[in-house]
Structure formats: structure tokens, C-alpha cells
N, C-alpha and C positions, 0 to 999 in steps of 0.2 A: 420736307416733302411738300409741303403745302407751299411754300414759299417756289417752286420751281410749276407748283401747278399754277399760284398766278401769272408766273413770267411767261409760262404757256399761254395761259388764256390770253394776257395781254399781248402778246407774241400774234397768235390766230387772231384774236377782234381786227387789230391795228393791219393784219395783212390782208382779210378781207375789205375793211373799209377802203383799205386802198387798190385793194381789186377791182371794188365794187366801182369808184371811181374810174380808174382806168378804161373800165369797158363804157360807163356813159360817157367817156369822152370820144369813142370808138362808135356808137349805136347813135348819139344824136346828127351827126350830121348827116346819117341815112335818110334818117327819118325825115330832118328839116330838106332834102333836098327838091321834094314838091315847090315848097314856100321859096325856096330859092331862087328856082327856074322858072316859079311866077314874077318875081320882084327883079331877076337879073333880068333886064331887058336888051341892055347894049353890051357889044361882047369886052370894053374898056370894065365894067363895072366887074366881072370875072376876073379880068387881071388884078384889080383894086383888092377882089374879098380871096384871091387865093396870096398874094401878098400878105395881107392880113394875118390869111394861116400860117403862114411861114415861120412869122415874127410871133405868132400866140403858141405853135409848138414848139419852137426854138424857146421862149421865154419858160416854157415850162417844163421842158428837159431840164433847163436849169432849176428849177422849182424841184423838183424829184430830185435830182444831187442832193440837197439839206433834208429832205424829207426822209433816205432810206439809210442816212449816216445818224439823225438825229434817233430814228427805231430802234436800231440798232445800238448805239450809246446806250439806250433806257432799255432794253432786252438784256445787256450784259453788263451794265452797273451793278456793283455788289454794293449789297445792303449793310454788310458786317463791315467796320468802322472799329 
């Protein structure tokens, strides 16, 4: 019993941290968009930083494929050997 409450609790931590994660990758670029539309001055430079974006979400969909197979792996690895 105890053994299934830590795979719980490791199970909850690990899906909040990456909650937690997901949503500041979602809330900061609200917030930076003042500093943005101060610093973007030409509209070539917008092309340049939503590029950017493109290639940093696409790089990190792939980053999340490893990440919710490796939980996963460590959620249901049996202990008993």
C-alpha cells in the first residue's frame, strides 16, 4: 500500500511540475509583450522573432515526446525483481 502511495505521489509532483511548466511557457509571452513592442521596432524584426517561435515550439513538442514516455516508464516500473 505504501509503495502505490509513492508512485501516486511521484505520479501528482511530476504532473504538476510539468503543469506548472507548461502554463509559464503560456503566461510569459503575455506578459513580455510590452518589452517586445518596445524593442520590435521594424516590422522584418517580427518576422525574425515569430520564426524563432516556430522553431522553439516545434523543438520542444519534441522535448515533451521523451519527457511523458520517460513519467510514464518510472510510474509503472515494478519494483519486485
Amino acid at each position: 500500500m505504501t509503495e502505490t502511495k509513492g508512485r501516486l505521489k511521484l505520479f501528482v509532483g511530476n504532473f504538476l511540475s510539468f503543469g506548472a511548466a507548461n502554463a509559464l511557457e503560456k503566461v510569459i509571452p503575455i506578459i513580455l509583450l510590452p518589452v517586445l513592442t518596445r524593442l520590435l521596432t521594424d516590422t522584418a524584426d517580427y518576422g525574425r522573432y515569430d520564426m524563432f517561435m516556430t522553431i522553439v515550439s516545434f523543438g520542444s513538442e519534441l522535448v515533451v515526446l521523451g519527457v511523458f514516455d520517460a513519467l510514464f516508464r518510472e510510474y509503472f516500473e515494478d519494483e519486485d525483481r
